[in-house]
C-alpha positions as CSV (number, residue, x, y, z in Angstrom):
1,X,115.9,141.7,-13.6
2,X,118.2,140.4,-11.0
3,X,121.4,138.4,-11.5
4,X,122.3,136.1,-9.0
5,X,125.1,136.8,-7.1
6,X,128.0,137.7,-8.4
7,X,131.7,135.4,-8.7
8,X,135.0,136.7,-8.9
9,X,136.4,136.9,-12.6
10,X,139.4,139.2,-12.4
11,X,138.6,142.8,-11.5
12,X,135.3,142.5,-12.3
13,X,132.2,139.4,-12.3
14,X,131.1,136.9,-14.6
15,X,128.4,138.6,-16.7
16,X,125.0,138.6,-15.9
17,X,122.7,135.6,-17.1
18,X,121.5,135.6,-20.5
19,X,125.2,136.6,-21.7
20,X,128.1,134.2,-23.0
21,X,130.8,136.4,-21.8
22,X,132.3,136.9,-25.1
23,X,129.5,139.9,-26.1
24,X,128.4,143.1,-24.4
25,X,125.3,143.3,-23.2
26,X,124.4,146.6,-25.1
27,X,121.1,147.3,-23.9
28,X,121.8,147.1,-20.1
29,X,125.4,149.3,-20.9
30,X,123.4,151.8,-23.2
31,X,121.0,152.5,-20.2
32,X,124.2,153.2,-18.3
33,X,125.8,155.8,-21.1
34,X,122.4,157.5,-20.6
35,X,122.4,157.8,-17.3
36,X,126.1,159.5,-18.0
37,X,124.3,161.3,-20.4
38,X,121.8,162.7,-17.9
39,X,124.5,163.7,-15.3
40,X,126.9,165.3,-17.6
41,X,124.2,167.6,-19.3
42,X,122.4,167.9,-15.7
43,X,125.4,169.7,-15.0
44,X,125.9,171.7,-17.8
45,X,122.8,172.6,-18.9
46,X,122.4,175.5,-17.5
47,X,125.3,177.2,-19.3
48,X,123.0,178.1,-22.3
49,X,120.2,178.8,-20.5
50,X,121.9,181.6,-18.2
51,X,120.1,184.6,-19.5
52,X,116.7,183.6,-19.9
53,X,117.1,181.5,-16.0
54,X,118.6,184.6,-14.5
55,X,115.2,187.0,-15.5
56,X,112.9,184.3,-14.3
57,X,114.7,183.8,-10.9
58,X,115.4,187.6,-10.7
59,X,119.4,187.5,-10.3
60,X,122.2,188.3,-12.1
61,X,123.5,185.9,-14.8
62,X,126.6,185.8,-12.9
63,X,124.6,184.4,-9.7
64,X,122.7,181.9,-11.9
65,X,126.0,180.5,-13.3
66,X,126.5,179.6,-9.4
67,X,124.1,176.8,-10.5
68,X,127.1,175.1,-12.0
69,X,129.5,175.8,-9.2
70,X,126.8,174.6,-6.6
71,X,126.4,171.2,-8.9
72,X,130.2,170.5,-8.6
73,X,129.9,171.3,-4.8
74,X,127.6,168.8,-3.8
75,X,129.3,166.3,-5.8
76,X,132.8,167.4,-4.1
77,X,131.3,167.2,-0.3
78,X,129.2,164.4,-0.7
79,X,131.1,161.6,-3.3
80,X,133.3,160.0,-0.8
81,X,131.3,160.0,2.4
82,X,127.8,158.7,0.7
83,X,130.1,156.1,-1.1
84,X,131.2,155.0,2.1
85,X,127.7,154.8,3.7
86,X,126.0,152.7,0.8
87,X,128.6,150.7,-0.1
88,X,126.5,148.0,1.7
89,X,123.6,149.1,-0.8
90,X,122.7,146.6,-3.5
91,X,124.1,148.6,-6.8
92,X,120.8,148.3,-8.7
93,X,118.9,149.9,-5.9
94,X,121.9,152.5,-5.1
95,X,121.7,153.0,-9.0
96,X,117.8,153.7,-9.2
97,X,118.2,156.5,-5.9
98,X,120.5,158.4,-7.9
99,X,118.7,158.5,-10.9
100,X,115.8,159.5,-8.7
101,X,117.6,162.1,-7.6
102,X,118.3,163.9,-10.4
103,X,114.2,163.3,-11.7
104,X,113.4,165.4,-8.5
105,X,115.9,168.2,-8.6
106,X,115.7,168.5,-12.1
107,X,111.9,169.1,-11.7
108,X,112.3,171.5,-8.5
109,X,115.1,173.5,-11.0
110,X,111.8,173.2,-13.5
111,X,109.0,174.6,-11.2
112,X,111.0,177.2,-8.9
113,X,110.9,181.0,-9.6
114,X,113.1,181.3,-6.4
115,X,116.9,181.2,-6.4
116,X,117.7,179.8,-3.0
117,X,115.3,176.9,-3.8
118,X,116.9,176.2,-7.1
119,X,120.5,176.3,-5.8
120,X,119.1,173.5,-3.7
121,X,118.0,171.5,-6.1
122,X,121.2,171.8,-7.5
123,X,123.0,170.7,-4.8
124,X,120.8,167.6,-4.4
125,X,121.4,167.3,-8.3
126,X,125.2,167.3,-7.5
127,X,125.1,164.8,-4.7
128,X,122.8,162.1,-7.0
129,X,125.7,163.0,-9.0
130,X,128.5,161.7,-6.8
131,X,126.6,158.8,-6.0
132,X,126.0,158.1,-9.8
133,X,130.3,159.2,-10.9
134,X,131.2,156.4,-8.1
135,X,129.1,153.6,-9.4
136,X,128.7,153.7,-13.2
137,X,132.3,152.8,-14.2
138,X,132.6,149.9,-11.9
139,X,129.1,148.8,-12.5
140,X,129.9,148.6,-16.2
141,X,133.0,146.6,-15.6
142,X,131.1,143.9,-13.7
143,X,128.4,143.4,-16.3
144,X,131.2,141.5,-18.6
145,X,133.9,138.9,-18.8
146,X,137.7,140.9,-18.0
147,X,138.9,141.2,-21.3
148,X,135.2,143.0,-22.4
149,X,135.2,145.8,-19.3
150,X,136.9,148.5,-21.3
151,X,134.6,148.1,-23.7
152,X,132.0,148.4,-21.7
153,X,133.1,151.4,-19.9
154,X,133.6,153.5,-23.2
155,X,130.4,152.5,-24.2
156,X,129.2,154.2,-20.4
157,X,131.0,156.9,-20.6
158,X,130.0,158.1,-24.1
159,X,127.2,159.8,-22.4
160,X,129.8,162.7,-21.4
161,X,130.6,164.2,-25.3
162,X,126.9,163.2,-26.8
163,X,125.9,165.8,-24.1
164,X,128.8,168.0,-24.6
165,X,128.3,168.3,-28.1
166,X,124.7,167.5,-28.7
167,X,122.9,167.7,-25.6
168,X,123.9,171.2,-24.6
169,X,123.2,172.7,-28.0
170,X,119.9,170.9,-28.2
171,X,119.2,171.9,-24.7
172,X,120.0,176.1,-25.2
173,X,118.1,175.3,-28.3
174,X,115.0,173.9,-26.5
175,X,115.0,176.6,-24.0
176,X,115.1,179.5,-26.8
177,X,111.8,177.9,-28.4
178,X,110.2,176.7,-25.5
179,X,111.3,178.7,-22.4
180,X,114.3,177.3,-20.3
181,X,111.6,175.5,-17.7
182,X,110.8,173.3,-21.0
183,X,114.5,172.1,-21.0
184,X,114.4,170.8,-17.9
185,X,111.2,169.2,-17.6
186,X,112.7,167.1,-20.5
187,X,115.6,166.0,-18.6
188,X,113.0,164.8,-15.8
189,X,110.7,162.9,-18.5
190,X,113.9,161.5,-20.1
191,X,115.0,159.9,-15.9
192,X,111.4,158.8,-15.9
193,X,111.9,156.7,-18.9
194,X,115.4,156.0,-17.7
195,X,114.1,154.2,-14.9
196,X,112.3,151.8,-16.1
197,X,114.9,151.2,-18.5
198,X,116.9,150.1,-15.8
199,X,114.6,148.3,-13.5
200,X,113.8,146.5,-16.9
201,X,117.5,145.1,-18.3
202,X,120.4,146.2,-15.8
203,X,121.4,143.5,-14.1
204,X,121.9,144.1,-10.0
205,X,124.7,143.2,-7.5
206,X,125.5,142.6,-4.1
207,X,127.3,145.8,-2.1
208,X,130.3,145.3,-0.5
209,X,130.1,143.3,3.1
210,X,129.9,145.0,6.0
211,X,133.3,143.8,6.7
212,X,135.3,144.0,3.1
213,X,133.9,147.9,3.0
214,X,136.9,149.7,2.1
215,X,138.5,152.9,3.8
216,X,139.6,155.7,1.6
217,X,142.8,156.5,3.3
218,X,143.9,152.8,3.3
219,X,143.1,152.9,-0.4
220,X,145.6,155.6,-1.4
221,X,148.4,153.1,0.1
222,X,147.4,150.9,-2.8
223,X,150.4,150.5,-5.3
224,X,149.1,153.0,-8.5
225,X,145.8,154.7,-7.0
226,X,148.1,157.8,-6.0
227,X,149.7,158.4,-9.4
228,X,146.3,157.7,-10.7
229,X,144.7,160.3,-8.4
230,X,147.2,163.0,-9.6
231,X,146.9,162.4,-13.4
232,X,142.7,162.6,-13.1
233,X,143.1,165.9,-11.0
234,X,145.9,167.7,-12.9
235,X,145.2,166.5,-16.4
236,X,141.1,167.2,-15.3
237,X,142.2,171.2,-14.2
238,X,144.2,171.5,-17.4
239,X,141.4,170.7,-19.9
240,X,138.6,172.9,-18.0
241,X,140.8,175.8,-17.5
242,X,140.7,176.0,-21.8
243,X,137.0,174.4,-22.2
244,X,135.4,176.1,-20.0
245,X,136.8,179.6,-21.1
246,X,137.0,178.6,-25.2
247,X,134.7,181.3,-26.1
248,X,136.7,183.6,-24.5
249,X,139.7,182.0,-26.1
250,X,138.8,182.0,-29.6
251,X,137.4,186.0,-29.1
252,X,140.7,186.8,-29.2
253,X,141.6,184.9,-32.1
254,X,138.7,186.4,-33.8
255,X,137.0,183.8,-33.7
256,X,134.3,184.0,-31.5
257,X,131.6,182.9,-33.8
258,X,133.8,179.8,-35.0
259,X,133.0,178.4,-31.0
260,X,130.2,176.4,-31.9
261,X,131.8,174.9,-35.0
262,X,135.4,174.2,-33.0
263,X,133.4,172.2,-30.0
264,X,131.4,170.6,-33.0
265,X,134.8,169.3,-34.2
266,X,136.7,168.6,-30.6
267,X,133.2,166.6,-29.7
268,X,133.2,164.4,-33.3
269,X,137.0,163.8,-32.4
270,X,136.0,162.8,-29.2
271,X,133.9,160.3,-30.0
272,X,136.3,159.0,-32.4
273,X,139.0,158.6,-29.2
274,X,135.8,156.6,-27.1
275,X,135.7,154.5,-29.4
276,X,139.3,153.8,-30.2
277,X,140.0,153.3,-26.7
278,X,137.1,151.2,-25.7
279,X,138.2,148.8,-28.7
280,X,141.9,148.4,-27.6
281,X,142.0,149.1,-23.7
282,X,142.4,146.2,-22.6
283,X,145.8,145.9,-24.7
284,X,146.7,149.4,-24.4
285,X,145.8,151.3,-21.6
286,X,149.2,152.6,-21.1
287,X,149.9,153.1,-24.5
288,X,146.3,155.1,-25.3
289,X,146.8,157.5,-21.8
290,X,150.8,158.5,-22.9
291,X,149.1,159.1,-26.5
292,X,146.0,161.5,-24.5
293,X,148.6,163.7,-22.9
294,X,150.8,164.0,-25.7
295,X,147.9,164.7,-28.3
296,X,146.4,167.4,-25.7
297,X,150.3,168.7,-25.0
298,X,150.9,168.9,-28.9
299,X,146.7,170.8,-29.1
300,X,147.8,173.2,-26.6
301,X,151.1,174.0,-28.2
302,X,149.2,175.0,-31.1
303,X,147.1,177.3,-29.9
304,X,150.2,179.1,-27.7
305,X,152.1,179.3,-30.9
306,X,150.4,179.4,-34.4
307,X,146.7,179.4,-33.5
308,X,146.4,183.3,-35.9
309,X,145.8,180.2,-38.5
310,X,141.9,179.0,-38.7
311,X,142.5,175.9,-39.9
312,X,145.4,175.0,-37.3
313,X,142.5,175.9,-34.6
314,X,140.6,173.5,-36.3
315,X,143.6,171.5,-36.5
316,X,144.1,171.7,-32.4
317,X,140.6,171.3,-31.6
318,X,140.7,167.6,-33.7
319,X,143.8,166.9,-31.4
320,X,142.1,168.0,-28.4
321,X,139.2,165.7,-28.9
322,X,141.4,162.7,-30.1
323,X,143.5,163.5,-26.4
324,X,140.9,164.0,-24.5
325,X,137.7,161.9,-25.7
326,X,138.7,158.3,-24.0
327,X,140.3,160.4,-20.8
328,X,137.7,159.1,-18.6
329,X,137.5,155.8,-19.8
330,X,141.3,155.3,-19.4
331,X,141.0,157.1,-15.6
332,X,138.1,155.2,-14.7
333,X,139.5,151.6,-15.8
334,X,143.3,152.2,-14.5
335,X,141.3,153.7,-10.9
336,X,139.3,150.3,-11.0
337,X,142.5,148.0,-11.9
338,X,144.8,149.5,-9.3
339,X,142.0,149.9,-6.6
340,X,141.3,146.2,-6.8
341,X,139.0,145.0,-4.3
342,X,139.3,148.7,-2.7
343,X,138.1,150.0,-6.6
344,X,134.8,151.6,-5.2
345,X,136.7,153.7,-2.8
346,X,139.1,154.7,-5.6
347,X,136.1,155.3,-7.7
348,X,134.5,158.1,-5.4
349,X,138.1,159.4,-4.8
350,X,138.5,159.9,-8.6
351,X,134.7,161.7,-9.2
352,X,135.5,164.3,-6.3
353,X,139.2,165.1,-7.3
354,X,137.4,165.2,-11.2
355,X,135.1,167.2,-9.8
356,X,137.5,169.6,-7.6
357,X,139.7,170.0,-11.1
358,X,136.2,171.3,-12.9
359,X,135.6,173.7,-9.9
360,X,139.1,174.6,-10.3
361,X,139.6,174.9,-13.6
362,X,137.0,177.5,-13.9
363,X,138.2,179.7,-10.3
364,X,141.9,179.3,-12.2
365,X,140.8,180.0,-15.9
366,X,139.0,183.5,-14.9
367,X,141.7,184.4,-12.9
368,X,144.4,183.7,-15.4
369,X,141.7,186.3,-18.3
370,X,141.9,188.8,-16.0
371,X,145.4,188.7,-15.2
372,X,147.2,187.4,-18.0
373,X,144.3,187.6,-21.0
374,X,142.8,184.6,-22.7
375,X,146.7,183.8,-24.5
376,X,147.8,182.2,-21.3
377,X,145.0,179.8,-21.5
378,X,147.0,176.9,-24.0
379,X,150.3,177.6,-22.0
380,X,149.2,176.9,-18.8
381,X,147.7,173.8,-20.4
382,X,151.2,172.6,-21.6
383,X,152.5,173.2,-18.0
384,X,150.1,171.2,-16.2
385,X,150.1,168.2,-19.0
386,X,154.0,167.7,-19.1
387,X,154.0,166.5,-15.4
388,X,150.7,164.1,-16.0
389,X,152.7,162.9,-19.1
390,X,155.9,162.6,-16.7
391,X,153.5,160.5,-13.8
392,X,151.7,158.1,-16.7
393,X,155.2,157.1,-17.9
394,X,156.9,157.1,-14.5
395,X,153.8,154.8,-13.3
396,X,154.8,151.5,-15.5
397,X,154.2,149.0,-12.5
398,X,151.4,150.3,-11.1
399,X,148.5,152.4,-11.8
400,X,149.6,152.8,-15.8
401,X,151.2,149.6,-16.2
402,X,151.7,148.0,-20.0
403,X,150.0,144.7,-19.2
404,X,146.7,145.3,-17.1
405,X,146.6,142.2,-14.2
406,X,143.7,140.6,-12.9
407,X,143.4,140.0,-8.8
């Protein structure tokens, strides 16, 4: 389906035809939180897989958790630039080449028994990535009316805990009872199927003219994309250095075989935040992203000072989720207010600084285990959120403000 072309309605576009621009147009916006869906677990996938991947490809499991690192890479290098280059591209078609993307490295990470071949694939995975991070939020936003788009970007990005807390589990499972190739191939089938879905009922738009393209640097002059930058990076680094090393973390509790019960409680929590923010965004933006820092300030300090206490962990981990589940949401939709007509340039800045935090997060979080011991992990947490707390309040007019504008 093709909508004809867009007109200006705030931020965003009067919603495709066959809407009234007072309802979301669920099946097109449910096709988008899968194709989150598919890009978040693309990426981490492989984390419960590691053992029975690295026998078959003949490295260490160290090596094979490169796969990850590689994935963030190629997202990282490629984000900005390839963002640049299509921003001619109609969206549906850029859309569809991304979700391609992933259906053929997903298969080549299916088929390969060599490691340099799969590392490649999951490079090419990680650049359908960028291409995918830049244009899902904004895409979302101009499928509704201006008061609807943070509703309709909560509903996109809900892909990212479902496959934190479901997809993952479901995938390590799926690779224990059917061999880690099995995994995989159903990621490709479940592209395939995606697709269709989309050449079926998401609408399409024009690119930007050749013309009006926007130019990263002269984006970051734009009142409120700098403090937003900062939060996504700093706040992003903060919350991997902990994830990614919880295991680790709740080991030393003596709680290591509580992990899978704590993420099952941080991911419910986060779906509860998703879907507190995408109801009230468009009121409280400012209000919802001072409330994320200081529920993942009051989490952390928790864990640094009382976490010998089960329940409080559990306690923490609810307050994590709550914090952190509408994070991207709220970056997304203040990147896409204070970007303005530049918002697509301030989109692909935001995935490769989120991505550059992730990358980060994990370099900084094995350094600070073998340094300092897993214990540091919920204090260097509270360092790094106090500043993004600091920025969000300090950026009232722009890029956090209390009353979102419409250009």
């Amino acid at each position: 389906m093709s909508a004809t072309p867009e007109t200006t309605y705030g931020t965003g576009s009067v919603p495709a035809a066959g809407t009234d621009g007072q309802r979301l147009p669920l099946f097109a916006l449910l096709s988008l939180a899968t194709a989150v869906f598919i890009t978040s677990l693309t990426e981490t996938l492989p984390a419960g897989l590691l053992p029975a991947m690295s026998g078959s490809l003949g490295v260490s499991e160290s090596a094979t958790g490169q796969t990850v690192t590689i994935y963030a890479l190629g997202t990282v290098l490629t984000a900005i630039p390839l963002s640049s280059m299509t921003a001619g591209w109609r969206r549906k078609k850029l859309l569809l080449t991304s979700m391609a993307g992933f259906a053929v490295a997903n298969t080549v990470t299916a088929v390969s028994s060599i490691y340099s071949v799969t590392m490649v694939a999951r490079f090419v995975a990680g650049v359908a990535a960028g291409l995918a991070w830049a244009l899902l939020a904004g895409y979302a936003r101009r499928m509704v009316a201006t008061h609807l788009q943070g509703r309709a970007i909560a509903i996109a990005m809900a892909g990212i805990p479902v496959a934190l807390c479901l997809g993952v589990p479901a995938g390590t499972f799926l690779g224990q009872v059917a061999g880690w190739r099995t995994a995989f191939w159903s990621m490709t089938v479940l592209t395939v199927v995606l697709l269709v879905w989309i050449v079926a009922a998401v609408p399409d738009y024009p690119g930007s003219k050749a013309g009006e393209r926007p130019r990263m640097l002269a984006t970051l002059k734009v009142p409120g994309v700098t403090p937003v930058l900062f939060v996504t990076l700093v706040f992003v680094l903060a919350h991997t250095i902990l994830y990614a090393y919880i295991a680790s973390f709740l080991a030393g509790l003596g709680m290591g075989e509580q992990t899978g019960l704590v993420l099952l409680i941080f991911g419910i929590a986060s779906i509860v935040s998703i879907w507190l923010v995408g109801a009230q965004i468009h009121r409280r933006l400012r209000a919802f992203s001072i409330a994320s820092a200081l529920l993942v300030a009051v989490a952390a300090l928790l864990l640094a000072t009382i976490a010998n206490d089960p329940v409080l962990v559990y306690v923490a981990a609810a307050l994590w989720g709550l914090g952190w589940g509408g994070v991207p949401t709220l970056l997304q939709t203040a990147a896409g207010d204070a970007g303005g007509e530049s918002a697509d340039a301030a989109q692909a800045m935001l995935v490769t600084l989120w991505n550059v935090a992730m990358a980060g997060g994990g370099v900084i979080g094995g350094l600070l285990l073998d340094l300092s011991g897993s214990g540091s992990f919920p204090w260097t947490v509270l360092v790094l959120v106090l500043p993004v707390l600091g920025v969000i309040v300090a950026a009232s007019k722009h890029g956090f403000p209390a009353q979102r504008t419409t250009a």
